[in-house]
C-alpha positions as CSV (number, residue, x, y, z in Angstrom):
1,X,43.9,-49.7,-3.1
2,X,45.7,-48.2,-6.4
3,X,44.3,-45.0,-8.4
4,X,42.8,-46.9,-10.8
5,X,40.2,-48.9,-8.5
6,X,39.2,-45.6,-6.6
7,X,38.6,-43.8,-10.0
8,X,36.4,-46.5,-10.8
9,X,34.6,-46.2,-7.8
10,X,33.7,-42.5,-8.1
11,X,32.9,-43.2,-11.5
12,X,30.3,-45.7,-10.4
13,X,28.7,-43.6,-7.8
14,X,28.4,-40.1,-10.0
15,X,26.8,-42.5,-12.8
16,X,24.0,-43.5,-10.0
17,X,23.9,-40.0,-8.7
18,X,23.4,-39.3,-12.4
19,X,20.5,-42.2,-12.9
20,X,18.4,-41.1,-9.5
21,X,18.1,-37.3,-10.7
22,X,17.2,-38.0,-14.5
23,X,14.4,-40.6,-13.3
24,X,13.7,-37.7,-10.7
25,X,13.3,-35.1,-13.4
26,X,11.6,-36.6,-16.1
27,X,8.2,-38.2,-14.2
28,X,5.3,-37.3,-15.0
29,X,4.0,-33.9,-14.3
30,X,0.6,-35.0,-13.8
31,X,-0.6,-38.2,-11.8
32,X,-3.9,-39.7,-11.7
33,X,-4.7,-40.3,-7.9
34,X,-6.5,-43.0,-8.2
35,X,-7.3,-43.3,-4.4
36,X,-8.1,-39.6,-3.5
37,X,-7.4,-39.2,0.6
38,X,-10.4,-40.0,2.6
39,X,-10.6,-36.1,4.6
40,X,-12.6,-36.0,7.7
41,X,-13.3,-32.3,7.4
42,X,-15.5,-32.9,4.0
43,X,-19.2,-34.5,4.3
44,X,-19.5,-37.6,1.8
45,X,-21.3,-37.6,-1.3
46,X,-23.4,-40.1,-2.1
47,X,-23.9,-40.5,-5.7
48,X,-26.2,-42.4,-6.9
49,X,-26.3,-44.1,-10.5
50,X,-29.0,-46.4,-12.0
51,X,-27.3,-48.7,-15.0
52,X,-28.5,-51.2,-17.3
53,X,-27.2,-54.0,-19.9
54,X,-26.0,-52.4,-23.6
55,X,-23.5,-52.2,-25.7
56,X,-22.1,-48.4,-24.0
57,X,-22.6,-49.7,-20.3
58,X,-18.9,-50.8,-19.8
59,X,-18.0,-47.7,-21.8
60,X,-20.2,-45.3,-20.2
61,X,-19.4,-46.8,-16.7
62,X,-15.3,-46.5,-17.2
63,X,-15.6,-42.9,-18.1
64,X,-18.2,-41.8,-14.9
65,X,-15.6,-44.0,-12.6
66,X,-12.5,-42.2,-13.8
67,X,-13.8,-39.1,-13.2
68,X,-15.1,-39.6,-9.8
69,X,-11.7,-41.6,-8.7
70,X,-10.5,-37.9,-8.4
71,X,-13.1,-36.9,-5.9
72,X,-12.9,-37.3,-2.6
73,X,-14.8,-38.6,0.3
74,X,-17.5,-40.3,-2.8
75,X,-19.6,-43.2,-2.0
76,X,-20.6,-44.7,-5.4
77,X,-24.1,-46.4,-4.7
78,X,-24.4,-48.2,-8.4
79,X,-27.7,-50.5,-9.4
80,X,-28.4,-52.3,-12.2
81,X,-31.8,-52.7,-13.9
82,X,-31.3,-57.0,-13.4
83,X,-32.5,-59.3,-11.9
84,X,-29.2,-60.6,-10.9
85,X,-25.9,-58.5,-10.3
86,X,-23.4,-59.1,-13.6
87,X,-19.7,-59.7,-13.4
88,X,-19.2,-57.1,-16.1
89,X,-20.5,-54.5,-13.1
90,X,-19.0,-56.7,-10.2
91,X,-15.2,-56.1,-12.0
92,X,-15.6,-52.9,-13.2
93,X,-16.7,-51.1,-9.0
94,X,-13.9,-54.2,-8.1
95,X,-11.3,-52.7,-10.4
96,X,-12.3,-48.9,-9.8
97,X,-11.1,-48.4,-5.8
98,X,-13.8,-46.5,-5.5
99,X,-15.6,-46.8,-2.4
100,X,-19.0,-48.4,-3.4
101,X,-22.4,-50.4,-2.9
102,X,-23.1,-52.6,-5.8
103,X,-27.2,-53.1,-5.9
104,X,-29.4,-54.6,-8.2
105,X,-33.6,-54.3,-9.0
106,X,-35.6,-55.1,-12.2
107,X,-37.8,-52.1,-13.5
108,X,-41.6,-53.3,-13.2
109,X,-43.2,-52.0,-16.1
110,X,-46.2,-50.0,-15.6
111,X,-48.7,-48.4,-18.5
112,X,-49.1,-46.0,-16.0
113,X,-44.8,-44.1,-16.4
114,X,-42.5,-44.3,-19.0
115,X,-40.3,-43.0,-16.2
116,X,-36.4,-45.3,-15.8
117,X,-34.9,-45.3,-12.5
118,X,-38.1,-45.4,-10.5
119,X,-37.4,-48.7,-8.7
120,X,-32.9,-48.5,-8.5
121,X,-33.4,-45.1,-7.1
122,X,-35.5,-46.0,-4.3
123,X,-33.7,-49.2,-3.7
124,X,-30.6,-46.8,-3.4
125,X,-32.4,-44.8,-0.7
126,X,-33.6,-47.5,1.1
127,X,-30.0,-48.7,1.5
128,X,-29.4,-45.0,2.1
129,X,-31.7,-44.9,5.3
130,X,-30.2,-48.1,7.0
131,X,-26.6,-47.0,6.3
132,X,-27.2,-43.6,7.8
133,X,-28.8,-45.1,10.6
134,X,-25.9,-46.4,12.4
135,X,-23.0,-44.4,10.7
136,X,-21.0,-42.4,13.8
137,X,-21.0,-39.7,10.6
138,X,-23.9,-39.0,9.2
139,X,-22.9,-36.1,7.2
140,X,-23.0,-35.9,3.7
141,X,-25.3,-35.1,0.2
142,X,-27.2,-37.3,-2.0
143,X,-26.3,-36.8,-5.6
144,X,-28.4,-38.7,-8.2
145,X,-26.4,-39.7,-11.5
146,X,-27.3,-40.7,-14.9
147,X,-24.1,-43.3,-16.2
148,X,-23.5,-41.1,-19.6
149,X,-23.4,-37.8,-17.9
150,X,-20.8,-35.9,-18.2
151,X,-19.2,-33.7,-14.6
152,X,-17.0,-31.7,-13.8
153,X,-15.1,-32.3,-10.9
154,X,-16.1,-28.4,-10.0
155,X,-19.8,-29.5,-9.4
156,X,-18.8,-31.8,-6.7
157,X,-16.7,-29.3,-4.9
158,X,-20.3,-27.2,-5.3
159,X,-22.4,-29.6,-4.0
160,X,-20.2,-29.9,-0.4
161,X,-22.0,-26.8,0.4
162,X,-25.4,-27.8,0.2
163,X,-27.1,-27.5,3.7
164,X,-30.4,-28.3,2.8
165,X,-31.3,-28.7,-1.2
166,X,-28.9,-26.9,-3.7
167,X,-29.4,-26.1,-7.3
168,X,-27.3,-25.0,-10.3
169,X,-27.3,-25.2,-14.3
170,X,-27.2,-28.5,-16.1
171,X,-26.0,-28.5,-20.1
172,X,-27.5,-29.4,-23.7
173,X,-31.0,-30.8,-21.8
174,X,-34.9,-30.2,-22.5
175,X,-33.7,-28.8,-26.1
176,X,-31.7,-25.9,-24.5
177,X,-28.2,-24.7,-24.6
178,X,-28.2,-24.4,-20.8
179,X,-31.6,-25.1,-18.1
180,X,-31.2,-23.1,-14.7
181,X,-32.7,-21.6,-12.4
182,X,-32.8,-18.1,-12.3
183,X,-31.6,-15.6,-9.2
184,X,-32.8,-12.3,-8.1
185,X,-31.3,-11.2,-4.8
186,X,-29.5,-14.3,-4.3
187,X,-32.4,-16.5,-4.3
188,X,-34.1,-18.8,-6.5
189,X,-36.9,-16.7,-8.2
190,X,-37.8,-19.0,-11.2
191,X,-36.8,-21.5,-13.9
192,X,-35.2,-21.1,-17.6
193,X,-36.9,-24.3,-19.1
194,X,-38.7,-24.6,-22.2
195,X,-39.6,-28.6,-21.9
196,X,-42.7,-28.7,-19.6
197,X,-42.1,-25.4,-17.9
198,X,-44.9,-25.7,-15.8
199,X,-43.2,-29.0,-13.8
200,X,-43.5,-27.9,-10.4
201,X,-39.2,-27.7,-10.4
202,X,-38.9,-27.7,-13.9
203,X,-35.1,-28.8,-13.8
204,X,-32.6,-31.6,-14.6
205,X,-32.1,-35.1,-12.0
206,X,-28.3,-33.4,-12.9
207,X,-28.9,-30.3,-11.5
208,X,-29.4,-30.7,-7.6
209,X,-28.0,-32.2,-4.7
210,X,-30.1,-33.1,-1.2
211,X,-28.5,-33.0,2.3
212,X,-28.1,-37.1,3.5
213,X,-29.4,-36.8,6.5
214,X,-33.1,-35.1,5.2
215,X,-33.8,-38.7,4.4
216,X,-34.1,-39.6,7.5
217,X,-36.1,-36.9,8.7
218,X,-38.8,-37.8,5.8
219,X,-38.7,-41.8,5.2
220,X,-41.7,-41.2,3.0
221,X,-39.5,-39.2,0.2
222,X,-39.1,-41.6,-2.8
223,X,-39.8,-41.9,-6.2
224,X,-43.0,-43.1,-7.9
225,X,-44.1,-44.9,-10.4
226,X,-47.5,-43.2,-10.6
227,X,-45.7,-39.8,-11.7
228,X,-44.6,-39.8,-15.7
229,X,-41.1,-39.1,-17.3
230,X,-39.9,-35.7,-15.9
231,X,-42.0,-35.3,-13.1
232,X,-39.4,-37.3,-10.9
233,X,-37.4,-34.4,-10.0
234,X,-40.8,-32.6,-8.8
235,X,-41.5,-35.9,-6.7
236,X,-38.7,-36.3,-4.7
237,X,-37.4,-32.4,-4.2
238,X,-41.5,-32.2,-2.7
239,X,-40.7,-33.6,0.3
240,X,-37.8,-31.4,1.0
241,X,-37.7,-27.7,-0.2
242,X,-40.1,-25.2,-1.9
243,X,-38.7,-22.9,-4.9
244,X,-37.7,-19.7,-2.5
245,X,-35.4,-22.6,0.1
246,X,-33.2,-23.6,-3.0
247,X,-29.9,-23.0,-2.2
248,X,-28.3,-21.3,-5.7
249,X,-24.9,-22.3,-6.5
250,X,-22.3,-22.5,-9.2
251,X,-22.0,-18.7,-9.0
252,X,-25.7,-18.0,-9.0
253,X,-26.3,-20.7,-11.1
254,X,-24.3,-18.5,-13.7
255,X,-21.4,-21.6,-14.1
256,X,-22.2,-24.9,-16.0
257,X,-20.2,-27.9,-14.4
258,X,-22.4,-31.1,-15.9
259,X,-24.3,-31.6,-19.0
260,X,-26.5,-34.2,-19.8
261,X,-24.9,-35.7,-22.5
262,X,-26.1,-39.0,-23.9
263,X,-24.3,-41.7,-25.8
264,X,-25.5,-42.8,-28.9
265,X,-26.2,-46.0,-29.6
266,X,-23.7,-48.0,-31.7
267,X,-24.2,-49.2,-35.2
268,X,-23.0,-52.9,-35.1
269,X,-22.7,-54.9,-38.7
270,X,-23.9,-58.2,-38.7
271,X,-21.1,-60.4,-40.2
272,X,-23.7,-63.0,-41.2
273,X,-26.4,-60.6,-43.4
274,X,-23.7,-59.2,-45.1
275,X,-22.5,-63.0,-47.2
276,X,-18.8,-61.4,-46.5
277,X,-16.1,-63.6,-48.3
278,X,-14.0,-63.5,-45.1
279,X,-16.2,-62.9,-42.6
280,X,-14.3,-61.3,-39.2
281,X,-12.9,-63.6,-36.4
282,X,-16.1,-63.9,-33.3
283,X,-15.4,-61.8,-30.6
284,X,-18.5,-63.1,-28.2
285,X,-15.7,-64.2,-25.9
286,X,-14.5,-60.6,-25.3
287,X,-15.9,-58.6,-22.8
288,X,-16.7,-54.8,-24.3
């Protein structure tokens, strides 16, 4: 073999060795772990989250999915205010990874509550109650989620601590800053809330978490219909705890980790009211 050919050889191997340790270098310093490991050692959370048909769903949904793709051992229990389950839904929990139970129910209206939720909720729980049934695990907490709230992933490493019924602050609700419950002595004497303070727990559907397995020991807990808008929380934390059993967390209830931000509802132009001289190309066959 002459000089030449060897030189070319080492010359083709150091520009390789050279390839391998820039693409080593220069990934990306943060990746998105889209499939967070499933750890034994960390009782599942439940969360569940009633949605229905608008403009903001799809919008709403990708930005609640992407957060909770970084939390691990979730069980995303979603269920749409329908009559039937939509393929907008379907493909989004299809695309997300995320381990999940699509459901669907249609609100019956009532003169009686203004109250949204009433009917997913329960259907939620009663899927709840036959899962838990046979599951070899039963460990785990019951989160209930509104689709345009906003979490941190620090309230979900709270909220694995919950041994019975655990409370902290929730953000911007019931015209306030901040609404928590307040702690002398490490318990729950009271509540900060200045929209119906006289609820019986006067706090946010954001702001708690309930041990899994409680639901089986009350199969009566749900939520009513004959109880009005804000009363829910009061309704289904009866069946489990009084005020002094609240478990405090998120520092004392001195952190915020999720606030109950809404999303408002778009402004859409109607191409045909304005008598445009070009009027924009119909997007009705695109999926938003």
């Amino acid at each position: 073999m002459s000089f030449v050919n060897i030189k070319k050889q080492y010359l083709a191997i150091g520009m390789l060795v050279f390839v391998i340790l820039f693409l080593f270098n220069t990934r990306p310093v943060f990746q998105c772990q889209f499939n967070p490991e499933q750890s034994s050692y960390l009782p599942t959370i439940y969360g569940i989250t009633p949605t229905y048909l608008r403009l903001a769903q799809k919008a709403d949904l990708t930005r609640l999915s992407q957060t909770l793709m970084l939390v691990k051992n979730f069980h995303w229990i979603i269920i749409e205010d329908s009559e039937e389950k939509t393929k907008l839904v379907a493909n989004l929990l299809k695309e997300s990874n995320l381990k999940y139970t699509h459901l669907n129910v249609k609100t019956q209206k009532s003169k009686h509550s203004t109250a949204s939720g009433v009917e997913q909720r329960n259907t939620a729980l009663d899927w709840l109650r036959t899962h838990l049934a046979t599951a070899e695990d039963k460990r785990g907490v019951v989160y209930f989620m509104d689709d345009d709230n906003t979490y941190s992933l620090k309230v979900f490493e709270e909220m694995r601590k919950v041994k019975k019924v655990g409370v902290w602050p929730v953000g911007i609700v019931g015209g306030m800053r901040v609404e928590m419950p307040v702690v002398t002595d490490g318990k729950v004497s009271g509540f900060n809330a200045w929209w119906k303070p006289f609820r019986p727990f006067p706090i946010d559907m954001a702001g708690f978490a309930i041990n899994a397995t409680m639901f089986l020991d009350h199969p009566e807990a749900k939520f009513s219909r004959k109880v009005q808008s804000g009363f829910q929380e009061s309704e289904i934390l009866k069946y489990f705890t009084t005020t002094d059993e609240l478990e405090p967390l998120a520092d004392n209830c001195t952190k915020v980790y999720v606030w109950h931000t809404r999303t408002q509802k778009p402004s859409i132009l109607n191409p045909k009211k304005l008598k445009l001289k070009h009027p924009p190309i119909p997007d009705d066959h695109i999926e938003v």
